[in-house]
N, C-alpha and C positions, 0 to 999 in steps of 0.2 A: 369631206367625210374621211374619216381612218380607215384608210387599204382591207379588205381583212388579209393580205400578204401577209401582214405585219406579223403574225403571230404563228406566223410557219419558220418565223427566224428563231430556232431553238436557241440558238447561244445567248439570247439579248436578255442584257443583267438588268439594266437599266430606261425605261423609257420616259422622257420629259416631253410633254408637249401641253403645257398649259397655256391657256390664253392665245390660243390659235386660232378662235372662231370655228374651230369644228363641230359639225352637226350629225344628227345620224344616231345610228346604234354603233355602240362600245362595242368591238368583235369579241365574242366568245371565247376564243381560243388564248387568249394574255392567260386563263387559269392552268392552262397546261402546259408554260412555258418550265421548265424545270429548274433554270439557272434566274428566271428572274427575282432580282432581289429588290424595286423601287419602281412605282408604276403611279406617274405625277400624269392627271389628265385636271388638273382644275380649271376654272373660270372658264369652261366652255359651254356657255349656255343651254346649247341647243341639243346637248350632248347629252344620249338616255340610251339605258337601261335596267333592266329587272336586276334589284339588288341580289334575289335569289339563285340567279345566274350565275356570281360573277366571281366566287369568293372559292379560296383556295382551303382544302383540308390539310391534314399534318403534314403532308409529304413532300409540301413545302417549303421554299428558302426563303418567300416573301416579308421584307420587313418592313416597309412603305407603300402605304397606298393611302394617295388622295383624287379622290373623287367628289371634292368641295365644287360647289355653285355650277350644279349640271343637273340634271333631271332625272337622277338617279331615283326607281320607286320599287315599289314591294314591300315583302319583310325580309329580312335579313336572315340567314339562314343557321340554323344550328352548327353546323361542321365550323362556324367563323371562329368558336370558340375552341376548336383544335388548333387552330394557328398557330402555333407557340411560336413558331420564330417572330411573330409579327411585333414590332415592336412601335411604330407609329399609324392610325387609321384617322383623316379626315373626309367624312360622311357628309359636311355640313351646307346649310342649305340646299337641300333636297327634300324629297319629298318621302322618303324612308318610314313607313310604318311599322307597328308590331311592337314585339317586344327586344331587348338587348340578351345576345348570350353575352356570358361572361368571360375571364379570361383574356381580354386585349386591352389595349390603350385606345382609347375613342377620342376625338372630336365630334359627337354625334349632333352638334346645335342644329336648330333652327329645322326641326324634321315633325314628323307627328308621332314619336315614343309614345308609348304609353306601358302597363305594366308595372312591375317592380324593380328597382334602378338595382343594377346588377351588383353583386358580389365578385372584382374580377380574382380570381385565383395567379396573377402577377402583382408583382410590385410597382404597380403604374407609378406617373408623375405626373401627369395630366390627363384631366376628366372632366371634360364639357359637355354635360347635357342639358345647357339653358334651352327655352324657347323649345318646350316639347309638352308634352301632355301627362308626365306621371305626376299619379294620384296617388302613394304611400308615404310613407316614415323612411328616414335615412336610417340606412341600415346601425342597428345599435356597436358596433364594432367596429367601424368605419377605422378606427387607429390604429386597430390589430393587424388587419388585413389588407392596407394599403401605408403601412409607414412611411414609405418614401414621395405621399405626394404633397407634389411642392402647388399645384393647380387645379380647385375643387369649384367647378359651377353648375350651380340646378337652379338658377335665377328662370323668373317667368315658367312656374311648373305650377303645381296644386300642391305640395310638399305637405303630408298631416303627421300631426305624432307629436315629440319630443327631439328638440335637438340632443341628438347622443351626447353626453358627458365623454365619449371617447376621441371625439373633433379636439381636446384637449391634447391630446399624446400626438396629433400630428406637427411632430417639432421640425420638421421642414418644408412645411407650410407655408407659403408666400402670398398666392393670394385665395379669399375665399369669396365667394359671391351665394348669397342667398335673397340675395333681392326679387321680389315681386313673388315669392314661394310663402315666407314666413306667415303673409295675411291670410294662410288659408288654416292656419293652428285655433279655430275658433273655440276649444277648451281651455288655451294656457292663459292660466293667469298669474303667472308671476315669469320674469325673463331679466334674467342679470347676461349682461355683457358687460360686465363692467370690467375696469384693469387687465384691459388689454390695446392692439394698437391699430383699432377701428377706424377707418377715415372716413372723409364725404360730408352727405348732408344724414338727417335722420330720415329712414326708407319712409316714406307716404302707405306703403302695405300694410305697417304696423296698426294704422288706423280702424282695420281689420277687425283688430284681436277687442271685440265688443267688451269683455269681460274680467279685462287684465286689471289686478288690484295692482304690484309693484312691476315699476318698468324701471330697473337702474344701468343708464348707459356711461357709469361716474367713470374718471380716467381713463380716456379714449384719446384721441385725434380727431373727433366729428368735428365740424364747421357749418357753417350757416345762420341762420336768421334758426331761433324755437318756432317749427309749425304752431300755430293757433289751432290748429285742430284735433293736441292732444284734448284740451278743453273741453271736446265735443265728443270724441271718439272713446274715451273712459269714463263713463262716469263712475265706476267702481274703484278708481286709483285712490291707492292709501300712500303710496310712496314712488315718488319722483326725484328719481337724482341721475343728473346732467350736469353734475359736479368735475371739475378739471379737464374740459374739454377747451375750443376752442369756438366756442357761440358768440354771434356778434350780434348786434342791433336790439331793439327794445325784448325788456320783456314783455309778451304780448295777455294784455289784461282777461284775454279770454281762457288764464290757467284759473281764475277766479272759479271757473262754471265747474268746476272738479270739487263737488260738494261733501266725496268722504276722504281729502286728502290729508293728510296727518305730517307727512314728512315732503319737504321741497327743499331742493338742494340745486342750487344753478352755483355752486361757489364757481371762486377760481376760473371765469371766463374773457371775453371780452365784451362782456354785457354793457351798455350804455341806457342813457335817459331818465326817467322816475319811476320807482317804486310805484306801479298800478296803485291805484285808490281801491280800485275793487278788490283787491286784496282782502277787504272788510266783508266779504260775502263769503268766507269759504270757510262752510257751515261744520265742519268738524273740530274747526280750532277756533269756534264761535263759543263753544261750550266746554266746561270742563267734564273731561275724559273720567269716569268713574265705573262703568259697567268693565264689565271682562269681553274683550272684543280680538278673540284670538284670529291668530292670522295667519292659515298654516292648510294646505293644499293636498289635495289626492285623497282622497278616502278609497282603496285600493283595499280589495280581497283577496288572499293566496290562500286557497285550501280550501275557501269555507269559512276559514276562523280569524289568523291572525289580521289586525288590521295596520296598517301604514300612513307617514302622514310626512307629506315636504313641509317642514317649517321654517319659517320666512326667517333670514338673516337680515341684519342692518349695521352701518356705518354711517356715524355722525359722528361729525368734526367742532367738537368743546370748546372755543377762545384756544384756537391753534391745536388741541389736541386730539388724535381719533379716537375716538370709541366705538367698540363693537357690540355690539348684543347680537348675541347667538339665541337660535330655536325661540325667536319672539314668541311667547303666549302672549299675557298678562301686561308685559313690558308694554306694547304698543297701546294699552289703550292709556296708558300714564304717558306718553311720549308724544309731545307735538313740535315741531320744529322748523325754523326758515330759513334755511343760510346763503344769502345773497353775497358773502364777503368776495373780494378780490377780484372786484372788476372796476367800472366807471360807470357806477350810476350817479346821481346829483339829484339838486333839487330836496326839498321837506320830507321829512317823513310824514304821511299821510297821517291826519290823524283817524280817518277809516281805522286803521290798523289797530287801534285800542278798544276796537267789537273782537279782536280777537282775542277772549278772555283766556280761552283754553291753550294759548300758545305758551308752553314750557322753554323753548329754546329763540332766540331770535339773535343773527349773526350778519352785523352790518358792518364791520371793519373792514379797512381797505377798500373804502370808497371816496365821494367826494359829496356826503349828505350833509347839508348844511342846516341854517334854519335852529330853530327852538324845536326841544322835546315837547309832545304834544303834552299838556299838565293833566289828560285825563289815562296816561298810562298808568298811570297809578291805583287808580280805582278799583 
């Protein structure tokens, strides 16, 4: 157990005793020290008390405190967000409920937050609130008001809304984690991450998003095998582009089952095997494109009157050249396209592929297809 002596030592700036196997209740008295300035109790299990207990107001020198992997509960108390001095706080795994004041640098993971994820009034650098229970929108400002973080995690929350177009102005930004959050955006249906320097595999959360027409994750850093379960998980995709990443192993025939998809783009990977046959069932580029099938998102009210509308961008790549179409209307439904170039596939071209009457663009170079052109692409 910790003395409660301990905290009749006024002069003590600094206390370390983590991972000492101490048990018991935290003494009280550490908030009244006046000179301390670093109060490290982690990995000690057995180690509780009331968060609302424990937490120092302004009048404060504290600028460390970890209280990680101990049995720290309650809620956290308003005055925390007077701390100014406080310049590092890990809370994490604990059992810490309520909501977050604002105003500090957190590690709060792996606790039961809930609430609206704060607005801190510092310039943090690190912000860990994975593995907790909020259920809002990241706040739309996110870049104004924390420039300087380099460490942004809400993985494993309920995250709803709109990713803020402001997560762009965080230009020292290092890592960001929104994994196992994103699949709770059950409105969005268009999500570009594209050209940027994403790593990993593709989140299995996104399988989520029932209603997403475009999903473009094109130049990135992703790796792994193409889930087959976009196949299942959209059936409203119009546009798939996994272009200049780093995808390995087959493409998996179950992108066929995406019956209004119009534009497919895996260029530029490290794809291998044959061109799916079933490729000849995907029923949008089965037919030619003639109605007016605009593509373009938010029907949003301001006032009463005027109305607003996200219209979908696109990037296709011409025999080496890019093209843009800006504000698709009309363009998309004249537009159908495949661009498999710049990997290691092999083997025939399927002649399945010649049901797809409606395909405008088709992009096989820089592969290893071998074989006779089927004689009924012509037809």
């Amino acid at each position: 157990m910790l003395p409660n002596w301990i905290v009749n030592i006024r002069t003590l700036v600094f206390v370390g005793i983590s991972s000492s196997g101490l048990y018991g209740r935290i003494p009280l008295g550490f908030s009244e020290l006046p000179n301390l300035k670093s109060l490290d109790l982690n990995s000690n299990e057995n180690l509780s008390a009331s968060a609302s207990q424990l937490f120092w107001g302004s009048r404060r020198k504290i600028e460390e405190i970890d209280f990680s992997i101990n049995k720290l509960h309650g809620k956290l108390p308003a005055s925390l967000g007077n701390t100014t001095s406080l310049i590092y706080l890990d809370l994490s795994n604990n059992v810490v409920k309520g909501g977050i004041p604002s105003s500090i640098v957190v590690d709060l993971s792996s606790n039961h937050l809930k609430g609206s994820i704060p607005r801190p009034g510092v310039e943090v650098q690190l912000l860990d609130f994975s593995d907790n229970h909020f259920s809002c929108p990241l706040p739309e400002n996110i870049g104004q008001i924390m420039p300087n973080l380099g460490f942004l995690s809400i993985s494993r929350n309920q995250i709803i809304g709109a990713i803020p177009a402001s997560i762009g102005e965080l230009s020292s930004l290092i890592a960001l984690d929104l994994s196992e959050s994103l699949g709770q955006l059950n409105l969005l249906q268009t999500l570009h991450l594209s050209d940027n320097r994403l790593s990993g595999a593709i989140s299995s959360a996104l399988q989520n998003l029932s209603i997403l027409e475009t999903l473009d994750l094109g130049n990135n850093r992703l790796i792994g095998n193409i889930p087959p379960w976009i196949g299942e998980a959209f059936p409203s995709l119009r546009i798939l582009r996994l272009g200049s990443n780093a995808f390995y192993g087959e493409i998996p025939p179950a992108l066929s089952n995406l019956r209004s998809l119009q534009v497919l783009d895996v260029a530029e990977n490290k794809l291998n095997g044959t061109i799916p046959a079933s490729f000849g069932n995907l029923k949008a580029m089965a037919k030619i494109q003639n109605g007016l099938h605009y593509l373009f998102y938010g029907r949003f009210s301001f006032g009463g009157s005027s109305l607003h509308f996200f219209q979908e961008n696109l990037n296709v790549n011409i025999n080496g050249q890019p093209l843009v179409y800006t504000k698709i209307l009309s363009l998309l439904s004249l537009l159908t396209s495949i661009d498999l170039s710049g990997n290691n596939l092999y083997g025939q071209l399927p002649e399945e592929i010649t049901k797809l009457v409606g395909l405008v663009f088709l992009n096989l170079s820089r592969n290893h297809i071998s074989g006779q052109i089927p004689k009924s692409i012509s037809e």
